[in-house]
TILUM-600232 format. One record per residue (C-alpha): z, x, y; residue number from 1. Coordinates in steps of 0.001 Angstrom, whole numbers, plus 500000, padded with zeros to 6 digits. Each point is the difference from the previous one (the first is absolute). Example, Ala and Ser with C-alpha at 12.3 -4.5 7.8 and 13.67 -1.06 7.14 Angstrom:
BEGIN
site up:507800	east:512300	north:495500	num:1
site up:499340	east:501370	north:503440	num:2
! end
This chain:
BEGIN
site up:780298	east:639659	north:363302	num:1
site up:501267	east:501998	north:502967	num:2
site up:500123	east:499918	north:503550	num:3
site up:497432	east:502817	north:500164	num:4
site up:497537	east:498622	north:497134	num:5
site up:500622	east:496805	north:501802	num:6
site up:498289	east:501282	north:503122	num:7
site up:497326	east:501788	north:497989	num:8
site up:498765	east:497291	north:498709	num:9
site up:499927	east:498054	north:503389	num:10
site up:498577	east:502858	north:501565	num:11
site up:497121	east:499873	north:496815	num:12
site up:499171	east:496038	north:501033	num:13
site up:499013	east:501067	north:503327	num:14
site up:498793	east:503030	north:499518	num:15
site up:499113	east:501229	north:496483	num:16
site up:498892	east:503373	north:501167	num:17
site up:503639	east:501018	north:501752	num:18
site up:501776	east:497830	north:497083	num:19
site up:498236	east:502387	north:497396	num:20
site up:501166	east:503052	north:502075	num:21
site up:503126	east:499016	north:500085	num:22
site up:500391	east:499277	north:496093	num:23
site up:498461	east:503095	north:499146	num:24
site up:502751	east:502232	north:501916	num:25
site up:502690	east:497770	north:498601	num:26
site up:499214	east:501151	north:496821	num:27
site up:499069	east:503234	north:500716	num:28
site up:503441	east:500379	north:501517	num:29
site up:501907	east:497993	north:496866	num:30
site up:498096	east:501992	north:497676	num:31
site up:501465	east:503567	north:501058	num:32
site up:502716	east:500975	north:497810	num:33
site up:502240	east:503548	north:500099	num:34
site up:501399	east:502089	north:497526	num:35
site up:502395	east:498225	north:497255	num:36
site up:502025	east:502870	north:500085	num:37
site up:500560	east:499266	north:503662	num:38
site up:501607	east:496752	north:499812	num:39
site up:503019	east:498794	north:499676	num:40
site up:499860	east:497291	north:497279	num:41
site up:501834	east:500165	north:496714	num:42
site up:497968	east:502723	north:498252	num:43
site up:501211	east:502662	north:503003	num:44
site up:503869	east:498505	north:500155	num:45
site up:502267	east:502832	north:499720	num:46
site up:497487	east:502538	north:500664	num:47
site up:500976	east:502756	north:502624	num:48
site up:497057	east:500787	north:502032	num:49
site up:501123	east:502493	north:502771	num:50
site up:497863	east:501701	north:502363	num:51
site up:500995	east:503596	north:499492	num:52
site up:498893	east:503498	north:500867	num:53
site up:500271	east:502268	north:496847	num:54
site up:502734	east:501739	north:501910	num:55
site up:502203	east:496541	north:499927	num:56
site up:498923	east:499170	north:497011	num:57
site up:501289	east:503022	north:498258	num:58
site up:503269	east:500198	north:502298	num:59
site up:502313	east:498074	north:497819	num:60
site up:498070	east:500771	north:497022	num:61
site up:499832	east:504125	north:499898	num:62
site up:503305	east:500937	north:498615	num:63
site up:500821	east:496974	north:498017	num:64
site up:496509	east:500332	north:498088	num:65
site up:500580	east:503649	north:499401	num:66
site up:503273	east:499615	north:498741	num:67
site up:499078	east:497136	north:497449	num:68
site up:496989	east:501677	north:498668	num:69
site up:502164	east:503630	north:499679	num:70
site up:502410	east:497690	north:498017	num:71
site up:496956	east:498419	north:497673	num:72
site up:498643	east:503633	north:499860	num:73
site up:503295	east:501103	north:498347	num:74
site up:500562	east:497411	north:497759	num:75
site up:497096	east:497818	north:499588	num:76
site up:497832	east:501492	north:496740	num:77
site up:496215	east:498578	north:501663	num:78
site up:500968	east:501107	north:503748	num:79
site up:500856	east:503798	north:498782	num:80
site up:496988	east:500298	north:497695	num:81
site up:497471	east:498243	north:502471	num:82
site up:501441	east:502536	north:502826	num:83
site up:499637	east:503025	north:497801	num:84
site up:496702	east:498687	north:499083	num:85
site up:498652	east:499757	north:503456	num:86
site up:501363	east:503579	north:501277	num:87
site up:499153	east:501551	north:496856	num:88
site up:495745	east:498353	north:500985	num:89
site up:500548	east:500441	north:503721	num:90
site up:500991	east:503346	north:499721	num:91
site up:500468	east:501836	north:496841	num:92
site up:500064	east:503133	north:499821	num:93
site up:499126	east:500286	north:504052	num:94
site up:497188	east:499697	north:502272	num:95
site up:499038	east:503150	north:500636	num:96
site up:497313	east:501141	north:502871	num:97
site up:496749	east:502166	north:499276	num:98
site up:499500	east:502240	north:503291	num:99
site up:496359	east:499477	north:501216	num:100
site up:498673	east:502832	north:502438	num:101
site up:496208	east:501495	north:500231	num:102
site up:502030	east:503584	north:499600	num:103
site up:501231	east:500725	north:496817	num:104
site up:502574	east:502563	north:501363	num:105
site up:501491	east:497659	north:501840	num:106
site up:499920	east:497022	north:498006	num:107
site up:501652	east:501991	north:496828	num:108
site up:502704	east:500953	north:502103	num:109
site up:500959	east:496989	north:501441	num:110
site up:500128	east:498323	north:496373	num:111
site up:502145	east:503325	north:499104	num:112
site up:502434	east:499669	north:502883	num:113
site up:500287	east:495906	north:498950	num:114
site up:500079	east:500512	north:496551	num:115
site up:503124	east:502464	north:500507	num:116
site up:502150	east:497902	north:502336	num:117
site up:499243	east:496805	north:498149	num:118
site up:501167	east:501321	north:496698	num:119
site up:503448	east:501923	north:501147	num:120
site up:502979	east:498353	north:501268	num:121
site up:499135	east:497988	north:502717	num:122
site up:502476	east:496702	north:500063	num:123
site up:503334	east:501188	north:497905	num:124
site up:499092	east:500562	north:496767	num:125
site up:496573	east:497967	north:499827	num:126
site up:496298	east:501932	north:501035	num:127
site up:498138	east:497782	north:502075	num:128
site up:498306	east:498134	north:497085	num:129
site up:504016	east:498854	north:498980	num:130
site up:500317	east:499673	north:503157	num:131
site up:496994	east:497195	north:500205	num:132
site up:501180	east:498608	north:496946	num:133
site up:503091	east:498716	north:501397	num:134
site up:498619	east:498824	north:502927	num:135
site up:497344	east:498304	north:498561	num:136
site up:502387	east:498164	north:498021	num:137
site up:502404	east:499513	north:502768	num:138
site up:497364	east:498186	north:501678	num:139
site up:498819	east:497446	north:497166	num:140
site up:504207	east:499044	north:499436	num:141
site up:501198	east:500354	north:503754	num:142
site up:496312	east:499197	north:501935	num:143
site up:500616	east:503454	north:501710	num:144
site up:500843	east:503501	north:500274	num:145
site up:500206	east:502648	north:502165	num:146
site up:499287	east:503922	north:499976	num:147
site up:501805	east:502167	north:502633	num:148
site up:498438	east:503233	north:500692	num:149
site up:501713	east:503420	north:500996	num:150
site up:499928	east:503499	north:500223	num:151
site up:500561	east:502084	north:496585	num:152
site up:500065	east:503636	north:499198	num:153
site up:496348	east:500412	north:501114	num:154
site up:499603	east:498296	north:503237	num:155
site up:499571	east:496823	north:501147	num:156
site up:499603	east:496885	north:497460	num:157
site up:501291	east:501681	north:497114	num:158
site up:502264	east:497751	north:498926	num:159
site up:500034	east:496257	north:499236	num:160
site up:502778	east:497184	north:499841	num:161
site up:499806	east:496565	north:498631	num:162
site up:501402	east:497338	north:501602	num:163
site up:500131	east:496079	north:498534	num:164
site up:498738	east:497130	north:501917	num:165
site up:504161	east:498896	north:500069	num:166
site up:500562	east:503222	north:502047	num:167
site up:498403	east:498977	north:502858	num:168
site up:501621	east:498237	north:502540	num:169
site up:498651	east:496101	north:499599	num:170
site up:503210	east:498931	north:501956	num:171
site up:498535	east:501504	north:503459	num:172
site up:497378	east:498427	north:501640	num:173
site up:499989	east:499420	north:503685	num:174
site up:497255	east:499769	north:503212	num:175
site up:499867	east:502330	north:502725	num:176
site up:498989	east:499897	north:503908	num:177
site up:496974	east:502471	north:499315	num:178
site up:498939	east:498352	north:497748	num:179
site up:500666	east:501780	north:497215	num:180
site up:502320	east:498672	north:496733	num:181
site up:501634	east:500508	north:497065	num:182
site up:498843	east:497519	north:497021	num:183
site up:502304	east:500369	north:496777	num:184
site up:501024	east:503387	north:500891	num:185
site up:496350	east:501138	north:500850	num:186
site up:499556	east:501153	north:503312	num:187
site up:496748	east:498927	north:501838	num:188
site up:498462	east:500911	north:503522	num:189
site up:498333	east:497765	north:502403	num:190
site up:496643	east:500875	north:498092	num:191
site up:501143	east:499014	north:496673	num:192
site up:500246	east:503553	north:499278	num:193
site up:503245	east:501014	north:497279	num:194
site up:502145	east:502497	north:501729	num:195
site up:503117	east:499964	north:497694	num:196
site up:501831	east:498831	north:497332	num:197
site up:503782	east:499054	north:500322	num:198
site up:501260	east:501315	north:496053	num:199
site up:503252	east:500087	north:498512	num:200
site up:500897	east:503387	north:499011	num:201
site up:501261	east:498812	north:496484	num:202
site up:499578	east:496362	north:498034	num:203
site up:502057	east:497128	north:501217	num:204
site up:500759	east:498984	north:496482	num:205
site up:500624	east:503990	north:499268	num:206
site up:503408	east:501042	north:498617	num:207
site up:499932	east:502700	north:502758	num:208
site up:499172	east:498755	north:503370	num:209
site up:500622	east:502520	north:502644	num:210
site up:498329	east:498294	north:503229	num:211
site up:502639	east:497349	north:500681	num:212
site up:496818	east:497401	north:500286	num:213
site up:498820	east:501789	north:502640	num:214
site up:496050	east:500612	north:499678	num:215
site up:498086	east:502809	north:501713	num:216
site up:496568	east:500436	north:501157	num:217
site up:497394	east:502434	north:498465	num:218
site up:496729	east:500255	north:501621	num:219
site up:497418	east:498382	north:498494	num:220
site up:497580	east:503502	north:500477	num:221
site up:502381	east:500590	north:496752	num:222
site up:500202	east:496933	north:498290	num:223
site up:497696	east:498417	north:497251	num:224
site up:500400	east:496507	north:499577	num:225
site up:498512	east:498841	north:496653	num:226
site up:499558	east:496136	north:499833	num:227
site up:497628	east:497640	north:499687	num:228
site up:498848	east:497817	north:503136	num:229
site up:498999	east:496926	north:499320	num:230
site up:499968	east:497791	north:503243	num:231
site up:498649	east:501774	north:503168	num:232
site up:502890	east:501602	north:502482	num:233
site up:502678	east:500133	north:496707	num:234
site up:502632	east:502512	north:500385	num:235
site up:501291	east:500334	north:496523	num:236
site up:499021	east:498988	north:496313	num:237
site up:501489	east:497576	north:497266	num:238
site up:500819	east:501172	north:496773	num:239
site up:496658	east:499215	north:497775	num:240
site up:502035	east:497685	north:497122	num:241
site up:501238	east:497514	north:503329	num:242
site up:498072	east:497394	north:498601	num:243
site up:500932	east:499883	north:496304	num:244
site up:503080	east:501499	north:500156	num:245
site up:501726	east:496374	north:499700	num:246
site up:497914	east:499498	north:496878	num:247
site up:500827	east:503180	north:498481	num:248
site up:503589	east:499144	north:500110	num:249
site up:499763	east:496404	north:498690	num:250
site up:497779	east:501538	north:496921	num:251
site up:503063	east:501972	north:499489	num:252
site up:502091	east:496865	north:500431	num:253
site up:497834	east:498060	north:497191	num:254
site up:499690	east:502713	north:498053	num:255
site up:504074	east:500408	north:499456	num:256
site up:499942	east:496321	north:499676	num:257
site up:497705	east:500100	north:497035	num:258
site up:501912	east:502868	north:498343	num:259
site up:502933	east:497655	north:500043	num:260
site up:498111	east:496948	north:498672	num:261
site up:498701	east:502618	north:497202	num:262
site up:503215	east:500735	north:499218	num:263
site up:501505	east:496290	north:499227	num:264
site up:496944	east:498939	north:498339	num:265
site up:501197	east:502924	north:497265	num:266
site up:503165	east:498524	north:499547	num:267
site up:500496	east:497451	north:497812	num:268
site up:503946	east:498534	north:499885	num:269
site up:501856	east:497993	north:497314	num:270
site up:502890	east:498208	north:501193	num:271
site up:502357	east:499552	north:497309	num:272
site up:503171	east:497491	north:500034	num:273
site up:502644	east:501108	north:497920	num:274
site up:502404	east:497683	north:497987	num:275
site up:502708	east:498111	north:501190	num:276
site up:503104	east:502819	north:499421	num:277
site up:497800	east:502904	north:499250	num:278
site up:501148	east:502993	north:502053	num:279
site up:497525	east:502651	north:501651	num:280
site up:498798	east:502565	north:498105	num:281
site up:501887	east:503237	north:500163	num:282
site up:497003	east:502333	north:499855	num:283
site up:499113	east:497457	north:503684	num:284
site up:503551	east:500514	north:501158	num:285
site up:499777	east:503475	north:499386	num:286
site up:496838	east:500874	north:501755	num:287
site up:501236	east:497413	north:503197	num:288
site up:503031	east:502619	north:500256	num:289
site up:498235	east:502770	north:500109	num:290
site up:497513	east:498962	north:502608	num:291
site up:502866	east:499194	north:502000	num:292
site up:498603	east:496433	north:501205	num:293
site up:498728	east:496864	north:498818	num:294
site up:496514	east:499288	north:498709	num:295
site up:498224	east:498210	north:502477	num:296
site up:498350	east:496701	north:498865	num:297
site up:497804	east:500208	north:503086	num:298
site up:497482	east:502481	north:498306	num:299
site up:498391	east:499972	north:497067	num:300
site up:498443	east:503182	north:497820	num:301
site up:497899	east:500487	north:497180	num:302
site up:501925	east:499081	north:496585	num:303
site up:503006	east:499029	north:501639	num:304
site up:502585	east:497308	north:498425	num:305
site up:502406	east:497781	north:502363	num:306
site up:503174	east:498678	north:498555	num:307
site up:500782	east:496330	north:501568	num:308
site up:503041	east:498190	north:499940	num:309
site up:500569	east:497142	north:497438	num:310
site up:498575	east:496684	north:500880	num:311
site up:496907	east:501925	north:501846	num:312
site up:496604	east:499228	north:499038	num:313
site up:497987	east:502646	north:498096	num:314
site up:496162	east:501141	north:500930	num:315
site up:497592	east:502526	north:500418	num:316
site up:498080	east:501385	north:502994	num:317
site up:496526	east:501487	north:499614	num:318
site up:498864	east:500585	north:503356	num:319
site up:496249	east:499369	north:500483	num:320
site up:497993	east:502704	north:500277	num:321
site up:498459	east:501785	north:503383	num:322
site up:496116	east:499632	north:501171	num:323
site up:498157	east:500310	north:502835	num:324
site up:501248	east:502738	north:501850	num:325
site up:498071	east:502695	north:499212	num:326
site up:497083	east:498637	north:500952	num:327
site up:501246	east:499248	north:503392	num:328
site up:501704	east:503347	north:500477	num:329
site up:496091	east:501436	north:499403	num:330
site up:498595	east:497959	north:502297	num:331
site up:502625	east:500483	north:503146	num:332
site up:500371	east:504410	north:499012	num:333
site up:496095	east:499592	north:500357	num:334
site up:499970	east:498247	north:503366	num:335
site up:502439	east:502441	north:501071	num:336
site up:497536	east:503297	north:498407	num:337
site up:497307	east:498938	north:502389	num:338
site up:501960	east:501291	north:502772	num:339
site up:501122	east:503028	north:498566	num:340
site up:498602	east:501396	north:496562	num:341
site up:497721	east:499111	north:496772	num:342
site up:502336	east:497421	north:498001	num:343
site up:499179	east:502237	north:497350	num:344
site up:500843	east:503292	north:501744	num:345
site up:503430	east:498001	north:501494	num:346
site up:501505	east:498466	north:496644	num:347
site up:498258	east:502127	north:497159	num:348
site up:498775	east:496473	north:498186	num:349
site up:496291	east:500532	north:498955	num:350
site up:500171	east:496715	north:497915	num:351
site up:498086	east:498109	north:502123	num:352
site up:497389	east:502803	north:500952	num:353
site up:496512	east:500301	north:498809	num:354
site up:497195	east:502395	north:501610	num:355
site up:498477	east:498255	north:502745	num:356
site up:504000	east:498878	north:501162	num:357
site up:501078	east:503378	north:499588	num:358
site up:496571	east:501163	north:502872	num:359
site up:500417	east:497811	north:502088	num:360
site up:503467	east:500672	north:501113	num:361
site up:499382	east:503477	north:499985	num:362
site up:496915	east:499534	north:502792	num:363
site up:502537	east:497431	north:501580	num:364
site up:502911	east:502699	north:500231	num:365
site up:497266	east:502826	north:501333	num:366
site up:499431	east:497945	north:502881	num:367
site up:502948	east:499772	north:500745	num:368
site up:500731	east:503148	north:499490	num:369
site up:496519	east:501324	north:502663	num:370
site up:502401	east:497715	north:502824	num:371
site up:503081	east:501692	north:499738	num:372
site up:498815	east:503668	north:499487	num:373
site up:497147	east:499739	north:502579	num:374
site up:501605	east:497847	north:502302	num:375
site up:503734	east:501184	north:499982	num:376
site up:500664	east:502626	north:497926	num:377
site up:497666	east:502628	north:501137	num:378
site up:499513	east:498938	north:503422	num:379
site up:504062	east:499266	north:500959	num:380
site up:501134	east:503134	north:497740	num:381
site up:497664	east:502423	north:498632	num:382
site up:497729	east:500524	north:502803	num:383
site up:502773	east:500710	north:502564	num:384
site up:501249	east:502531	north:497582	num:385
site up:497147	east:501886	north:499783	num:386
site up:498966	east:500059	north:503931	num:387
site up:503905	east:500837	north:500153	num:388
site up:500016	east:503347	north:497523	num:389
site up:496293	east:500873	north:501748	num:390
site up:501904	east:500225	north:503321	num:391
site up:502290	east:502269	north:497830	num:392
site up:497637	east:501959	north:498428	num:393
site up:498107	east:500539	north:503041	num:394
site up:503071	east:501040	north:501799	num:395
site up:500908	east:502575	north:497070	num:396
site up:496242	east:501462	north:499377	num:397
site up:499112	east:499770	north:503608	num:398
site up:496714	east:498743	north:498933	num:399
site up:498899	east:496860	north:502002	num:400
site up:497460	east:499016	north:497655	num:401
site up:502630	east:498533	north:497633	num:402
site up:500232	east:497105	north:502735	num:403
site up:496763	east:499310	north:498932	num:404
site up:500364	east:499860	north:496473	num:405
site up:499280	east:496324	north:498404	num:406
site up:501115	east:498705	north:496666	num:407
site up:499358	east:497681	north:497363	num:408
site up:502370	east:498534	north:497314	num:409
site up:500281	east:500470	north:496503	num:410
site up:501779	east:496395	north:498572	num:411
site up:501966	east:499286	north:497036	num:412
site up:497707	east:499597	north:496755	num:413
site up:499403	east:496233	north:499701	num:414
site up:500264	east:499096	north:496033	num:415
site up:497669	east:497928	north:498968	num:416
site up:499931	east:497159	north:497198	num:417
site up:496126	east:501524	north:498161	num:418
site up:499825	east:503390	north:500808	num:419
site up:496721	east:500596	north:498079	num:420
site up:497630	east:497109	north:502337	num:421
site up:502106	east:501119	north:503442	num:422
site up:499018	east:503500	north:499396	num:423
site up:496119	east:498953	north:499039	num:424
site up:500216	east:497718	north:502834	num:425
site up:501258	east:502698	north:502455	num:426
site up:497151	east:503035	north:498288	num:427
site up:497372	east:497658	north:501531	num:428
site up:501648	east:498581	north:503362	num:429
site up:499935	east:504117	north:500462	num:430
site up:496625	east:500798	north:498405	num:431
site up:498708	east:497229	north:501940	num:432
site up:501473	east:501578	north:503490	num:433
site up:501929	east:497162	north:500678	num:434
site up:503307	east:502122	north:499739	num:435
site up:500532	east:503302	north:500202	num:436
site up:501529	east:502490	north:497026	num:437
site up:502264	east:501200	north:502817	num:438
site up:501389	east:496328	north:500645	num:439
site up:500431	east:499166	north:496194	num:440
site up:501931	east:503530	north:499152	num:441
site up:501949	east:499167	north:503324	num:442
site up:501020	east:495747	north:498689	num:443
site up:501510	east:502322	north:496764	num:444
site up:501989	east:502669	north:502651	num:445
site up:497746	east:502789	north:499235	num:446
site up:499159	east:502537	north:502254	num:447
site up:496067	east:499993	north:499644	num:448
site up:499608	east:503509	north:501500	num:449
site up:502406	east:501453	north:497880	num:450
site up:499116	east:498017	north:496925	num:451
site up:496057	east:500615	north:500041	num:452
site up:501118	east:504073	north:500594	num:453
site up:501773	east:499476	north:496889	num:454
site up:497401	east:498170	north:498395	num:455
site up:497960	east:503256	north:500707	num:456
site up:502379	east:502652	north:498860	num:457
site up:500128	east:498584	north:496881	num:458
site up:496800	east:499308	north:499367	num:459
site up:499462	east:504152	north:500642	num:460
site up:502911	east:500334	north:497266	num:461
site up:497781	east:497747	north:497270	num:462
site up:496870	east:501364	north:500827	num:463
site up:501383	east:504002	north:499739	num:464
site up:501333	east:498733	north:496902	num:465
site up:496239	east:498521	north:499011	num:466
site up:502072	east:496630	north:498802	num:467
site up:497655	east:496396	north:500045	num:468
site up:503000	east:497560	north:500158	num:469
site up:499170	east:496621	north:499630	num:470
site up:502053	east:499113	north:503449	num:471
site up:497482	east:502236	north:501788	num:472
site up:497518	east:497905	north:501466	num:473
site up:497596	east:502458	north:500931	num:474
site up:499323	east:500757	north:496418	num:475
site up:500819	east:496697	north:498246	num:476
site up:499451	east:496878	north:500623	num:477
site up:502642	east:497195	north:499563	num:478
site up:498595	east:499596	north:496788	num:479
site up:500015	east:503306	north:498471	num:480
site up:496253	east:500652	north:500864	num:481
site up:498889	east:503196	north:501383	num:482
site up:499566	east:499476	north:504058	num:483
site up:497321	east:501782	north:501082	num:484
site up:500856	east:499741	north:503688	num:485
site up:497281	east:501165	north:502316	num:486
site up:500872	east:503603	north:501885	num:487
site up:503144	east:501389	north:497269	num:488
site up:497886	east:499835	north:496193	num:489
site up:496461	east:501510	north:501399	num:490
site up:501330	east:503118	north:501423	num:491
site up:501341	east:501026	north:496981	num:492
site up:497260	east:498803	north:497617	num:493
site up:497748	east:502184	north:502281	num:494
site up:502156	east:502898	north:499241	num:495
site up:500251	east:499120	north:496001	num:496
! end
């Protein structure tokens, strides 16, 4: 017993009351236990637990990370097809904006004067939507990237540079007396407002580097810094295969293992010991020469037949052969796929797949998916574009009511693993009114203004022509009957 249970139970013999207080706190106080991942014990030895701002965090981390995932991007099979996979869902074939205005005059020609610039020339060779498509990717392998705008042949942002996240300055970061600073090479007021970015002019890894390591600020009124923020106050992002990047390469690293383990399982050798005075074979002597070295008895290959020395003993070697592996590679390349892609989508093996597998990482992956193009891409890239080239237009048309002029996004089409029940379930989310026709047409990057005008012309075409086609469901049902939909059969019964 202790000192203090000691005195708590003389403290009970004189007065029970105060004794029973007393206990009752003790074990109140004994009984209060933290966090196990908070101590220190044997379970947490080793373990670096740093308080860190996402700035220091990511200080050491930026261009070491980026360079080790561009490396498993090159030459890693699962890292290039899980990248392509996520740009080519992300973004596609582009996000493009649907101008929104209560005049029709005005909202046709702002979609007109977008539609023109974002389809020409506007960063080198690439239209905007190329454009996107690099830096979209750029941002998934490097964490960031960066578009620089500037004047073109028709006024003010015309033009459009990329820049990767290891062309801005991460080297200069310092404090100043008004409070203002420079974090990473992004420049900050005393509000927390970005004022500049410190860029190099070309890569530091480029084989043409022109600006002596010298970096130079571009106002931030011009910059747009695509990244994803994911502790409050971070300056810069972290390339989005950080945390399996280490298992991607030691997949690769088992992977060539096995491959070699395949190999001397297929070779089975014979040893043979040759009689005391027996020469070498000629046709052996002959093929030595002209190799122009020894064989090595180091290595072994399929068929092959050593000759020994006399007095050597003779045997053979079957190696045993591999297991295991594969089913371990599976399991690690689909750990890794629920950071980045499908497993199916990232290594083409179906094997494993059935129906309800197959759905459910497709409505895993469209989450996904709604966070980055909601979240980041649209808001850090495509809506500064298009407040950017309304400034332009507005400037060129002299028409302030293209200021005004809102817009909504037609995404990539999103695939999906039973197109037949998604579609049925999608007719009655809209028939319902729980989403509307224009949001569906818009989650397949269809223009639903200029589709349903379509959808009109042609229907004038097939009924000049007097055609019933069976995809024409104001005549025919889906299954084959005749519709007789209120308001378009009547009229023209009345006039029969």
């Amino acid at each position: 017993m202790g000192v203090g249970r000691w005195i708590d139970a003389a403290i009970a013999e004189v007065s029970p009351a105060a004794g029973a207080r007393r206990m009752a706190a003790r074990v109140a106080v004994e009984g209060i236990r933290g966090y196990d991942v908070a101590g220190n014990g044997r379970a947490t030895k080793g373990w670096q637990r740093r308080t860190q701002s996402a700035d220091a965090a990511n200080a050491k981390a930026l261009l070491k990370a980026s360079a080790a995932v561009q490396d498993l991007v090159r030459n890693n099979k699962y890292a290039a097809a899980g990248v392509r996979q996520m740009v080519a869902a992300a973004w596609g074939d582009g996000i493009a904006p649907m101008a929104v205005h209560p005049d029709p005059v005005v909202r046709q020609l702002a979609q007109d004067d977008w539609d023109r610039w974002a389809e020409g020339k506007v960063s080198g060779e690439k239209d905007w939507y190329g454009h996107g498509k690099v830096c979209t990717r750029g941002w998934y392998v490097g964490g960031e990237s960066l578009t620089v705008w500037k004047a073109g042949a028709d006024g003010p942002d015309g033009k459009v540079k990329g820049y990767e996240g290891e062309q801005l300055d991460a080297g200069k970061t310092e404090m100043r007396t008004d409070g203002s600073r420079i974090i990473q090479g992004v420049e900050f007021n005393a509000d927390d407002d970005r004022l500049a970015y410190w860029l190099f002019r070309d890569h530091p890894g480029g084989l043409v580097y022109s600006s002596a390591f010298r970096s130079s600020s571009f106002s931030a009124e011009f910059v747009d810094h695509l990244y994803e923020e994911e502790r409050h106050g971070q300056a810069r992002g972290i390339s989005r295969l950080a945390p399996v990047a280490l298992t991607l390469r030691d997949i690769a690293d088992i992977e060539d293992a096995k491959r070699l383990q395949e190999k001397v399982s297929a070779c089975v050798a014979l040893i043979r010991q040759r009689a005391e005075g027996q020469g070498v074979s000629p046709l052996t002597r002959e093929v030595e020469e002209q190799s122009g070295r020894e064989p090595s008895h180091q290595t072994i290959r399929p068929g092959m037949v050593l000759d020994l020395a006399a007095g050597e003993t003779a045997h053979s070697f079957t190696p045993p052969p591999s297991q295991g592996g594969v089913d371990f590679i599976r399991q690690q390349v689909a750990a890794v796929s629920a950071v980045m892609a499908p497993y199916h989508a990232m290594t083409g093996d179906v094997s494993q797949a059935n129906y309800s597998g197959l759905r459910a990482s497709f409505l895993s992956q469209w989450n996904l998916l709604d966070d980055d193009q909601q979240n980041v891409l649209i808001p850090l890239m495509c809506k500064p574009a298009w407040r950017r080239r309304m400034r332009a237009a507005a400037l060129e048309h002299g028409d302030r009511r293209l200021l005004d002029v809102r817009c909504t996004w037609a995404l990539p089409v999103r695939r999906q693993a039973d197109p037949i029940k998604d579609l049925m379930a999608e007719i009655m989310e809209v028939r319902a009114g729980l989403k509307l026709l224009s949001r569906s047409l818009a989650e397949r990057g269809i223009n639903a203004e200029e589709h349903l005008n379509e959808i009109q012309r042609l229907n004038a075409i097939i009924d000049a022509c007097g055609l019933a086609l069976d995809t024409d469901p104001r005549r025919v049902t889906d299954s084959g009957v005749l519709q007789a939909a209120a308001g378009y059969l009547a009229p023209r019964q009345a006039a029969a």
